[in-house]
C-alpha positions in Angstrom: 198.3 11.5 7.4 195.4 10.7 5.6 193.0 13.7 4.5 189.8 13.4 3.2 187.5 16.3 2.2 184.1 16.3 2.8 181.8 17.8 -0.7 179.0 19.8 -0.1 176.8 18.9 -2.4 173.6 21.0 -2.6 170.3 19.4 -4.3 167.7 21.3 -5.3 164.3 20.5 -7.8 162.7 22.5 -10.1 160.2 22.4 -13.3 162.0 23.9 -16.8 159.5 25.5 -19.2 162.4 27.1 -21.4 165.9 25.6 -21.8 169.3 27.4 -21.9 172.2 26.2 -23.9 173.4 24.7 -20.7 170.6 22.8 -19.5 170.1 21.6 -23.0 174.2 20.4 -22.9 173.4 19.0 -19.5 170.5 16.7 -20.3 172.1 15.3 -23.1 174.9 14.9 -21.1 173.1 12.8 -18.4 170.7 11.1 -21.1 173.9 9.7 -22.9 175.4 8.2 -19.7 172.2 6.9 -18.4 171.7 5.3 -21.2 175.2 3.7 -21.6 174.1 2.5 -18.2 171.6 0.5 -19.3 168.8 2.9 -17.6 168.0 5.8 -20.5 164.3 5.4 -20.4 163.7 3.2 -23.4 166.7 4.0 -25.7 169.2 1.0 -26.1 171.4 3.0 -27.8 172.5 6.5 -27.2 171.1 8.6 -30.4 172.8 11.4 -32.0 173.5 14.8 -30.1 170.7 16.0 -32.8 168.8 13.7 -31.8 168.9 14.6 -27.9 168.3 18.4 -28.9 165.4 17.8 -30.9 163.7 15.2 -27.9 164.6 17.7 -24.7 163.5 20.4 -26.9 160.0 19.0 -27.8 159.6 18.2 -24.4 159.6 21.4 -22.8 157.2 22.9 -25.7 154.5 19.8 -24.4 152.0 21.9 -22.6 150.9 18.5 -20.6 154.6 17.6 -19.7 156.4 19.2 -16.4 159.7 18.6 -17.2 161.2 18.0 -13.2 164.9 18.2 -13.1 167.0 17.6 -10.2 170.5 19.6 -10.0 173.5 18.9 -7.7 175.6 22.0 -7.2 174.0 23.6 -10.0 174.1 21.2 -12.7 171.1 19.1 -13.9 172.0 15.6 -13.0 168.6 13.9 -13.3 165.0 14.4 -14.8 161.5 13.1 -14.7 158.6 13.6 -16.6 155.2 14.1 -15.2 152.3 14.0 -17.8 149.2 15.2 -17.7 145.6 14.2 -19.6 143.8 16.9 -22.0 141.5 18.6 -20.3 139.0 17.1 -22.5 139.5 13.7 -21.0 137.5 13.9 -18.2 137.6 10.9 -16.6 141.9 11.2 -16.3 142.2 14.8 -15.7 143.3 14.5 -12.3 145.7 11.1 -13.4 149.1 11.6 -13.9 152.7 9.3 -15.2 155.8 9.4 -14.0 157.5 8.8 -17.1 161.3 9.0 -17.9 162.9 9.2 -14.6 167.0 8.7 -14.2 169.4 10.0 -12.3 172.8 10.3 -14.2 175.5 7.5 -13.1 177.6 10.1 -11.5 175.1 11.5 -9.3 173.6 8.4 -7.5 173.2 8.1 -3.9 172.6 11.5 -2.8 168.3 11.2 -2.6 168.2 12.8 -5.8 165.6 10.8 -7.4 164.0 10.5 -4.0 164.1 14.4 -4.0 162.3 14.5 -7.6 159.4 12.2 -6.6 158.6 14.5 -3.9 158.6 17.3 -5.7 156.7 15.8 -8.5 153.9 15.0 -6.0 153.7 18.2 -4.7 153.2 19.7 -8.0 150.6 16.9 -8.7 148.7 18.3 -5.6 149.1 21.9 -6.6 147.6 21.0 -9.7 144.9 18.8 -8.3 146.1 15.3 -9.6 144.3 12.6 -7.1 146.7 9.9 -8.4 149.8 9.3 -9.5 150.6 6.0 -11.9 153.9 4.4 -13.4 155.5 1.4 -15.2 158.7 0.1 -14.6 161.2 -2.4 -16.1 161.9 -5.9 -13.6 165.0 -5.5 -14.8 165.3 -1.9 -12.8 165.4 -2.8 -9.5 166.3 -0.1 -8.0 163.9 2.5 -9.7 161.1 -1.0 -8.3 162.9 -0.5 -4.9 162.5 3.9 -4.7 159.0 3.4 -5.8 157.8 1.0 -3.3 159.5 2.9 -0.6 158.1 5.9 -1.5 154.5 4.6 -1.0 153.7 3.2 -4.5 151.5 0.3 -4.8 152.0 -2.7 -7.4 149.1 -3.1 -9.4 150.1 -5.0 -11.9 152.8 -6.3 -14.0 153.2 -7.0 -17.8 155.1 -9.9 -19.0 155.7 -8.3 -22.5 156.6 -4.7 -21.4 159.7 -4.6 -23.1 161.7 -6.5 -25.8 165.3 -6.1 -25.2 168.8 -8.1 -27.1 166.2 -10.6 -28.5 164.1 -11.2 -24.8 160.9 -10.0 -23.6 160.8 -8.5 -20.1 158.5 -7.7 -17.5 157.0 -4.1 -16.7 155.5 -3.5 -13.0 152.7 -1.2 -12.6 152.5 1.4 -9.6 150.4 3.8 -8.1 149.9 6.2 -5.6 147.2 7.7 -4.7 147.6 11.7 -3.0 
C-alpha cells in the first residue's frame, strides 16, 4: 500500500522593520541557496555569513525600503524589496521598485512569490504609490514569466544589464501601473 501524506503548508506575507536572530539566520539561509541557484539578486557568489548580517541588517534600518518577506509554515522562505523615493523628489514620490525578489529553492511552487507581489502592491496603494517599476535579468525567465502574468508591462529592455562569466546580458524593464 502506497501512502502519501498531504503537507499543509500555510503562506503568509508580512513587512519586517526589526529582525530577530531567526529571521536574520533565515534570510541568510535563503540568500545563500538562492544564490547557489543562480538567482541571489546580483551576487554571483555567496558572501560571507558577515557579510549577509551586515546587508539584511542595513536593509531593515533603510527608512525608504519595506522589507516584504514571505513565510511558509513559519519560516521566511522568500523576500522582496520595495523602494521608495525621498520625499524631496517630487516628481517620483509616488514611484516605486521591486528590487531583490527570490523565493528560496526549497520553497518554489507554492504562489509564494505570487503572494509577495500582491502584498507589495497593496502596501504601494496604502502608501499612495501610482506605479510600480522593475528590471529583470533575460536569463530569469521565470521571475519575466510571474511579472507579465501579474499585469506588468515591458517597457524596455537593456542589452548591457548585466555582465556575467565573461558575457553581457539583457535586463527587461516592467511596469505597472495601480
Amino acid at each position: 500500500m502506497n501512502t502519501q501524506l498531504k503537507e499543509k503548508i500555510n503562506i503568509s506575507v508580512d513587512t519586517i522593520k526589526k529582525l530577530s536572530e531567526v529571521d536574520l539566520a533565515d534570510l541568510c539561509n535563503i540568500t545563500e541557496q538562492a544564490i547557489s541557484a543562480g538567482g541571489g539578486f546580483g551576487w554571483l557568489r555567496v558572501p560571507t555569513r558577515e557579510v549577509l548580517n551586515t546587508y539584511w541588517n542595513k536593509t531593515t534600518d533603510d527608512k525608504l525600503c519595506n522589507l516584504v518577506v514571505g513565510r511558509l509554515n513559519g519560516v521566511i522562505a522568500g523576500t522582496l524589496q520595495l523602494s521608495y523615493e525621498a520625499a524631496n523628489i517630487e516628481s517620483r514620490k509616488n514611484i516605486a521598485q521591486i528590487k531583490r525578489h527570490f523565493v528560496a529553492p526549497w520553497a518554489r511552487g507554492y504562489g509564494l512569490a505570487k503572494s509577495m507581489i500582491d502584498f507589495a502592491e497593496e502596501k504601494a496603494k496604502e502608501d499612495n504609490i501610482k506605479s510600480i517599476q522593475l528590471a529583470v535579468r533575460e536569463t530569469q525567465e521565470a521571475a519575466v514569466t510571474l511579472f507579465s502574468n501579474k499585469g506588468y508591462k515591458i517597457w524596455g529592455e537593456n542589452p548591457y544589464y548585466a555582465f556575467i562569466n565573461g558575457s553581457f546580458i539583457k535586463g527587461i524593464y516592467f511596469f505597472k501601473n495601480l
